[in-house]
C-alpha positions in Angstrom: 54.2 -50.5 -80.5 56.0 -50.4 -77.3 56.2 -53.6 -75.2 54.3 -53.8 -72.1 58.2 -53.9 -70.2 58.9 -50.8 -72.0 55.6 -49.1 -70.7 56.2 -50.1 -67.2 59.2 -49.0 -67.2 58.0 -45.9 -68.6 55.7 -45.5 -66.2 57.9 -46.0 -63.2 60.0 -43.6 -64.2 57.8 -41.1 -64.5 56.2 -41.2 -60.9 58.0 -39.9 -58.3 58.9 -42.0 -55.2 56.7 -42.5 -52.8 59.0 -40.0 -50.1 58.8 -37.6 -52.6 55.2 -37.7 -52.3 55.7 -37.5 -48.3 57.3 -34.4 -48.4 56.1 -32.7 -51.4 52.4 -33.0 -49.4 54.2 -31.4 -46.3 55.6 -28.4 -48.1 52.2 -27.7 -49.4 50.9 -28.1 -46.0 53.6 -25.1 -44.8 51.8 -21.9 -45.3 53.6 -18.8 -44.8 52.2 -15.9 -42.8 52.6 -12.1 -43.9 54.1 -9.9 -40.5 54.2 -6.8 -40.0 55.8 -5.0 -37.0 55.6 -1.7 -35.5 56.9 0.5 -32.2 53.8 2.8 -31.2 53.1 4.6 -28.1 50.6 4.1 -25.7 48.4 6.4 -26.5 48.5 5.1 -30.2 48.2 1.6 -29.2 45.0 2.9 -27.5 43.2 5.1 -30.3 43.9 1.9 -32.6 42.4 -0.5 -30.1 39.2 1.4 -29.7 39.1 1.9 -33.9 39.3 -2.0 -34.1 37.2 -3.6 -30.6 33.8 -3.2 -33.3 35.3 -4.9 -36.1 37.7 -7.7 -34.7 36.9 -10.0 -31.9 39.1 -10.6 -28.3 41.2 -13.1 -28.9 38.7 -15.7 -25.9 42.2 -17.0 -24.3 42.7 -13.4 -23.2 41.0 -13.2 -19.7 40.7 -9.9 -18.7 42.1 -8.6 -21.8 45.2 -9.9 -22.0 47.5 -12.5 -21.2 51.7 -13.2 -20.5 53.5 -14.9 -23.0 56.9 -16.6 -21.6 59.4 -17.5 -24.1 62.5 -19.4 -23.7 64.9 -18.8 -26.6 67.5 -20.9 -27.3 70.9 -20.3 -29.5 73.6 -21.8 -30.6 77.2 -21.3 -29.3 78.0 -18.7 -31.9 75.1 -16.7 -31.0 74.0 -17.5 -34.7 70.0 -16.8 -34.6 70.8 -13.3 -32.5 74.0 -12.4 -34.6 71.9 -13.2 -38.0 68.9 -11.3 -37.0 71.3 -8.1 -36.2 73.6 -8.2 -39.3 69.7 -8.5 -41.1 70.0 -12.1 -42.7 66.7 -12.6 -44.6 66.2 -16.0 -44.3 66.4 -17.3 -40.4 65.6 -19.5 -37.7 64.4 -19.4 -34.0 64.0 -21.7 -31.2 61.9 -21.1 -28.3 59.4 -22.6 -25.9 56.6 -21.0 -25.0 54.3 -20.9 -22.3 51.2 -19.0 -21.0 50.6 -16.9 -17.6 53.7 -18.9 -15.9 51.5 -22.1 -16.4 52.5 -25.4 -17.5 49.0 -26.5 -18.9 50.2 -25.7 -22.4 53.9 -25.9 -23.2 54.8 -25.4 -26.4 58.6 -26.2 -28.4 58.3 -23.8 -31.6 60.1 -23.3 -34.3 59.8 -19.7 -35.9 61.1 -19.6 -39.3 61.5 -15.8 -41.0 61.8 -15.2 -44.7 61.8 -11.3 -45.4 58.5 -10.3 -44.1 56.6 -14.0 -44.0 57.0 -15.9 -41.2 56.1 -20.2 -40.7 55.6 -21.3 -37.0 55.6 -25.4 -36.0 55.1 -26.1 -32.5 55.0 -29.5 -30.6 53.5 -29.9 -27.3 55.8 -31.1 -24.5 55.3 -32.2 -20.8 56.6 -30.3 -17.9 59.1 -33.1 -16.9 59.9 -33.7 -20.8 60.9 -29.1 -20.4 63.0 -30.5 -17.8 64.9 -32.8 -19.1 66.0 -30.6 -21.9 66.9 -28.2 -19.4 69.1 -31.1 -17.8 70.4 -31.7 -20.9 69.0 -35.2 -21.5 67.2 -34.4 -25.1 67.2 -38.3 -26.2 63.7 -39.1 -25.7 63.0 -36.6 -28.4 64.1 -39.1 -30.8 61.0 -41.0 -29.7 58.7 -38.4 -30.3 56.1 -38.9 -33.1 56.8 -35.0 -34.5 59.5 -34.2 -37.3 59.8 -31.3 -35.6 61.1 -32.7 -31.9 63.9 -34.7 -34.0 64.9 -31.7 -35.4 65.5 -29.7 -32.4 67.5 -32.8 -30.9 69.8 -32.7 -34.0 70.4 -28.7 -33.7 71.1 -29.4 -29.6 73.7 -32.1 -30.7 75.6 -30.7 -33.6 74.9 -27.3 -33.2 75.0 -27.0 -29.4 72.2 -25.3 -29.1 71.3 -23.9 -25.5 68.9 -22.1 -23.7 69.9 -18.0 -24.0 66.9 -15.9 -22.3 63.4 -15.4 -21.2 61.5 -13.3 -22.7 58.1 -11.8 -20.7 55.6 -9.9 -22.3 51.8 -9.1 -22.2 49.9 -9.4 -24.8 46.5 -8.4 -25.9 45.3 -9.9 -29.2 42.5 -9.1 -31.8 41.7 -11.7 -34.4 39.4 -11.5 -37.6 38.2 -14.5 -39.9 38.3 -13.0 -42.9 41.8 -13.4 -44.6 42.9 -15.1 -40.9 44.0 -11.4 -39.7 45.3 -11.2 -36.0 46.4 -8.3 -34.7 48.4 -8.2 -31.1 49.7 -5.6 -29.2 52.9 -6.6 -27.0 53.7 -4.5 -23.8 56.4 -4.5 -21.1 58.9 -6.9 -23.2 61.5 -7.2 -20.6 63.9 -9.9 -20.0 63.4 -12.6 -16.8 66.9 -12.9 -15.7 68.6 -15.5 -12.6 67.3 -19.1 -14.1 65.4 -20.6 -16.7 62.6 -21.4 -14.7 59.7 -21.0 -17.1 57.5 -21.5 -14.4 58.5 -19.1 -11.8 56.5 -15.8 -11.6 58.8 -14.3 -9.1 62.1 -13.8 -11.4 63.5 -10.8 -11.9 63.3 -8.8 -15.0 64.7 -6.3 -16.8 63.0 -3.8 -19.7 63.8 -4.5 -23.4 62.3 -2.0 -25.1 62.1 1.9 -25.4 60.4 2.9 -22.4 56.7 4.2 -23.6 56.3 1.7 -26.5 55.1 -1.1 -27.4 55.0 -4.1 -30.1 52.0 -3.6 -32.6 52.3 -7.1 -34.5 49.6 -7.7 -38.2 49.8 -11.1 -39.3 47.5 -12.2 -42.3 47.4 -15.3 -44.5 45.9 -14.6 -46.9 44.9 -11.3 -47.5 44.3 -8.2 -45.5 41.0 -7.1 -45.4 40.8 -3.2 -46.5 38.5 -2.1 -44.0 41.6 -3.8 -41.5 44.1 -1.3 -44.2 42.1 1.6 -43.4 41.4 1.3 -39.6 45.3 0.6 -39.4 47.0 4.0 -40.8 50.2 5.1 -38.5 51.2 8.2 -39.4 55.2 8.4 -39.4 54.9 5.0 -38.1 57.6 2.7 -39.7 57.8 -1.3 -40.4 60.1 -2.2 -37.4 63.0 -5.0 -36.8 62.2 -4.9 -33.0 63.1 -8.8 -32.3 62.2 -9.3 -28.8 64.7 -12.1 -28.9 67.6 -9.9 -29.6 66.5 -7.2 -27.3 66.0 -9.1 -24.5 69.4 -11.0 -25.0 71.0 -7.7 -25.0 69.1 -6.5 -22.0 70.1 -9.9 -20.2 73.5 -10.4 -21.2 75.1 -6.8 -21.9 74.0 -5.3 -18.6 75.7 -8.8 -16.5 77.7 -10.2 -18.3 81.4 -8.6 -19.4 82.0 -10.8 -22.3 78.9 -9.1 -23.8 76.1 -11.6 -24.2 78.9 -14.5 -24.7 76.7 -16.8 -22.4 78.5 -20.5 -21.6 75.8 -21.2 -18.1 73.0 -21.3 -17.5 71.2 -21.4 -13.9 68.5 -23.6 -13.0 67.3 -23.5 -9.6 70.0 -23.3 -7.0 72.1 -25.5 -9.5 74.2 -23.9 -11.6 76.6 -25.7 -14.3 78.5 -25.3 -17.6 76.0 -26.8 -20.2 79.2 -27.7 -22.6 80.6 -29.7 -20.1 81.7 -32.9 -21.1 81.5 -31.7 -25.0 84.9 -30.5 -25.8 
């Protein structure tokens, strides 16, 4: 009969330790979304708005219909996220933050993480002074944020050098569905805000990143996808795409102004302009 050391220790071995725990919980907590992407016209985006209005619901932030979504991407300084998306890297990460209608009542830091067609999305809510001061480049007080997630960034921004790239404008008009947690958006005029990184300026110039008459019809699902959503949604000679407003409006930004072809070391801010590496090399 085993001695009751020889149990314990049996015992203890056998349970994992408590961190394990931690983080085996949080990857169950990560659920992956299906996407599914396609470039239709306008008059298709229309026909498959008016075959969807009885069954899905306005999504009730969209006043009016719609609403912008301003993005501010941010890359390393190899260009990693764009250069991995266009040589088709399966597994990949994005930076961004986000806000609504040029307003700072929600500002969001995401992370958008890609694996083949599933996507995973974390977000953490930030303060218009706390956008700032990552703009200025004083990203410390992330450390003191409560979210994994705001670390996270910090470390990419330190070792990685991560920088703000381009601003990506769109509007969008979205459809949702409770069963199987569908939400279907359609994305026009993606074009590229270009001349600072001033989230919250309406004003700033843009210029068009996609194929002039199209626009971004985005599915997402969770779980499942209902089949009356399946049979509403045929697109005849329609195509998954790898449209990536990200890299589209980077190329629209960069490889119309800048002759080292999207190689971007500034950034502008305002009237104050300076080299964002400065000081690291």
């Amino acid at each position: 009969m085993a001695s009751c050391a020889s149990m314990c220790c049996l015992t203890a071995l056998s349970m994992p330790p408590t961190s394990t725990k931690v983080n085996e919980m949080s990857e169950k907590k990560k659920v992956f979304r299906h996407e599914w992407k396609y470039l239709v016209s306008y008059p298709e985006a229309e026909l498959l708005q008016r075959r969807l209005s009885p069954f899905l619901s306005l999504d009730r932030n969209a006043a009016g219909g719609e609403y912008m979504i301003r993005s501010l991407y941010f890359d390393d300084m190899n260009d990693s996220a764009y250069r991995e998306k266009i040589t088709g890297v399966n597994f990949r990460q994005k930076w961004r933050i986000r806000v609504y209608n040029c307003s700072d009542s929600r500002i969001s830091l995401e992370r958008k993480t890609k694996n083949g067609s599933y996507i995973y999305k974390e977000s953490a809510l930030l303060t218009r002074g706390e956008f700032q001061k990552i703009l200025d480049g004083d990203c410390k007080f992330l450390l003191e944020r409560e979210e994994n997630l705001c670390g996270e960034f910090y470390y990419e921004y330190m070792a990685h050098l991560l920088r703000p790239k381009v601003i990506a404008d769109y509007e969008r008009t979205p459809l949702t569905l409770d069963a199987g947690t569908v939400r279907i958006t359609f994305d026009k005029n993606v074009r590229a805000a270009i001349g600072s990184f001033d989230i919250f300026d309406a004003e700033l110039p843009t210029l068009p990143a996609i194929e002039p008459g199209k626009l971004v019809l985005e599915v997402k699902y969770t779980s499942f996808l209902p089949q009356m959503v399946k049979t509403l949604l045929p697109l005849d000679g329609q195509e998954f795409s790898a449209f990536s407003k990200y890299t589209q409006c980077y190329e629209a930004a960069h490889h119309l102004t800048d002759p080292t072809a999207g190689i971007s070391k500034t950034y502008i801010s305002g009237r104050k302009q300076r080299n964002v590496y400065q000081g690291l090399f």
